[in-house]
C-alpha positions in Angstrom: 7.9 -36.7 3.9 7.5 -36.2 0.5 11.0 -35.3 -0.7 10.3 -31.9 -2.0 8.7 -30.1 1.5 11.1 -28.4 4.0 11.9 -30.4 7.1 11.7 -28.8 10.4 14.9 -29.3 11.2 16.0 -27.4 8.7 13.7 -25.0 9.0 14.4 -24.5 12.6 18.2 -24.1 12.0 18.2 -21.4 9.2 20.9 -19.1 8.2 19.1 -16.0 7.6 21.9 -14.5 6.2 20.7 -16.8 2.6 21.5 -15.1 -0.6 18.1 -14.7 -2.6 17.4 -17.2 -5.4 16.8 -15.8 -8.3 13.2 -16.3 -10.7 15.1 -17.9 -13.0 16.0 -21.1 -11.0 13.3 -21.2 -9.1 11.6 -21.6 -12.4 14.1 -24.0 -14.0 13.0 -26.3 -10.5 9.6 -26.0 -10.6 9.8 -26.9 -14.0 10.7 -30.1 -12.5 8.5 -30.9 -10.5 5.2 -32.5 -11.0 1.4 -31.1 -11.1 0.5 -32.4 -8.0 3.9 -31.7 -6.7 3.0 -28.2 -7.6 0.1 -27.9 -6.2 1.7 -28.8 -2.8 4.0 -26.3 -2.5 1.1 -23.9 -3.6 -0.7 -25.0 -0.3 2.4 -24.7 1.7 3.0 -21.3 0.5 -0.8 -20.8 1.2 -0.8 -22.1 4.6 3.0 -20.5 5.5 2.4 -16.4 4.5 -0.8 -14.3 5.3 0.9 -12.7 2.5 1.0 -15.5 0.7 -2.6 -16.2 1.2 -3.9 -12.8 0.6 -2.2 -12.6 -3.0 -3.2 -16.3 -3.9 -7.1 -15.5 -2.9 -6.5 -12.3 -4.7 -5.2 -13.7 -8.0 -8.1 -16.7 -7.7 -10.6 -13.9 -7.7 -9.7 -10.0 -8.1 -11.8 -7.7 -7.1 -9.8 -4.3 -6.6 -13.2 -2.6 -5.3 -13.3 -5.0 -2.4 -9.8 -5.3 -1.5 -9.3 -1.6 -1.8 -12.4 -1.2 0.8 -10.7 -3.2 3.4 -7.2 -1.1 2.7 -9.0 2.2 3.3 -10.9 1.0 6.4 -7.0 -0.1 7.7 -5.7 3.1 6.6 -8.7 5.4 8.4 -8.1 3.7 11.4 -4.8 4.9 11.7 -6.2 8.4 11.4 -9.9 8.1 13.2 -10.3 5.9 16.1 -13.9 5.0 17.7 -16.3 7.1 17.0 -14.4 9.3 15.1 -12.3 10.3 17.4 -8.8 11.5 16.4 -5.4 9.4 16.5 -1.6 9.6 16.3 -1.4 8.0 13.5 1.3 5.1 12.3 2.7 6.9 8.6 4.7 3.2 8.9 1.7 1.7 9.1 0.2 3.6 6.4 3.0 3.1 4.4 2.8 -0.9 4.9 -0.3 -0.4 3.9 0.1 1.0 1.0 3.1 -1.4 -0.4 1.0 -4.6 0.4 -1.8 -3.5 -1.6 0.8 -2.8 -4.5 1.9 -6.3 -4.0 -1.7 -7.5 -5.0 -1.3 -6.0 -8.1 -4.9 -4.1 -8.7 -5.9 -2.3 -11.7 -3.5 1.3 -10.8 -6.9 3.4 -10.5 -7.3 1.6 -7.5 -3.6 2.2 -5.9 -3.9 5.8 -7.1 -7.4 6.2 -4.8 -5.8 4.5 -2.2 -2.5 6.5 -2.5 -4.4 9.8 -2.1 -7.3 8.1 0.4 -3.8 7.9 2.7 -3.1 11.8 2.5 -7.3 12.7 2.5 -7.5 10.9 6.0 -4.3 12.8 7.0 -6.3 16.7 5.7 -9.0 15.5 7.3 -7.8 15.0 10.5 -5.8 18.3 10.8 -8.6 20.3 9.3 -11.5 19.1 11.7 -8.8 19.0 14.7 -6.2 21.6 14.1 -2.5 21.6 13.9 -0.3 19.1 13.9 3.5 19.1 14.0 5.9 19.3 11.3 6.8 15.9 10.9 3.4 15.0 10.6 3.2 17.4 7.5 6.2 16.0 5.9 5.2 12.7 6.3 1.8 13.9 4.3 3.9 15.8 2.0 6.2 13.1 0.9 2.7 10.6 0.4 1.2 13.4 -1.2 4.1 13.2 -3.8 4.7 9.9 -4.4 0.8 9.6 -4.8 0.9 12.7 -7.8 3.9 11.2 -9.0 2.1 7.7 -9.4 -1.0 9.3 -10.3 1.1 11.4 -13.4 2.8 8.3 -14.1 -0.2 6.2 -14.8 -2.0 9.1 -17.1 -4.4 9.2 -14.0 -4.0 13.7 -13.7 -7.1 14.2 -15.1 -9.4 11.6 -13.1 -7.8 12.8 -10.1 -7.3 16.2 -10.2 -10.4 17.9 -9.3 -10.2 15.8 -5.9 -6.5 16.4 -5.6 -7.9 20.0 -5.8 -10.6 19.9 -3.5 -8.3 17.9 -0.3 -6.0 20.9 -0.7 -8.4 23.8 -0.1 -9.5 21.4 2.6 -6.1 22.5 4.3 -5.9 25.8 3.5 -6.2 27.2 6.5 -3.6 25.0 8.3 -0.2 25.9 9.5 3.9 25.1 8.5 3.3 25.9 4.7 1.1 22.4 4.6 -1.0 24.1 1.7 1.9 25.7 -0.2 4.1 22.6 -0.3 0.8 20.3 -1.7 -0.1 23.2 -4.2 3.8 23.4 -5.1 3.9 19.1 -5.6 0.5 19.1 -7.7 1.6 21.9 -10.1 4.9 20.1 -10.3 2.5 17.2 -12.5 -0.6 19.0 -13.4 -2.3 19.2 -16.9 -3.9 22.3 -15.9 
């Protein structure tokens, strides 16, 4: 062993009720350590976490376009299963989804398209296949804000508006107020 990796013992006889350590003393220890030392833990992290792994390869080499193709395909398959063919879809999923890619930290254009993407599969599917129940409006709804809100946030409203725009007269012919309440949330932020 080399002195610095986690033994499996202790691995296997965790307390997961652990306080969290904080950036500034992992820092202070990895100060510490050697280059090579370093570099092991790197790997070990790498090899530990598909998390891990994802944001590693991603800092190595970002590319938002690609990564934000593969987040859109997960997030239309919650939505659209084979051939098309409507699904129940996971909003925890989606959601998941949607934090993970955050995690990578891509350029926020990209978030924001995959933020609205999210509700657009959602429109899609009720306006091709009809009504849905109320929850499953909600559940748009609340994306729908959080995605304006980021959207706003980021200085984005005028990229994204005509699109915003367009998904909702996608859904104006759908039931529980679904059109009001997304017209209500965009002119809560728009420019226009």
């Amino acid at each position: 062993m080399n002195g610095y990796a986690v033994s499996t013992d202790y691995q296997n006889n965790i307390n997961l009720n652990y306080t969290k350590m904080s950036k500034a003393k992992l820092k202070k220890y990895m100060s510490t350590l050697s280059k090579e030392q370093v570099v092991d833990i790197m790997l070990q992290l790498y090899d530990a976490s598909k998390e891990a792994s994802a944001w590693l390869e991603f800092y190595m080499e970002p590319n938002s376009d690609a990564e934000l193709e593969k987040y859109k395909k997960a997030i239309r398959n919650q939505f659209f299963g084979r051939n098309d063919w409507p699904k129940d879809p996971s909003f925890r999923e989606c959601n998941k989804l949607i934090t993970s890619f955050k995690k990578l930290v891509p350029d926020p254009h990209a978030i924001a398209d995959l933020m609205l993407y999210y509700v657009e599969q959602g429109c899609s599917l009720t306006a091709q296949f009809g009504d849905y129940d109320d929850p499953f409006y909600t559940a748009l709804e609340n994306n729908f804000n959080k995605a304006v809100k980021f959207i706003s946030s980021n200085g984005l409203m005028p990229e994204y508006s005509p699109r915003m725009k367009k998904m909702i007269k996608s859904v104006e012919c759908c039931g529980y107020g679904f059109p009001d309440t997304l017209w209500d949330i965009y002119y809560e932020y728009a420019e226009d």
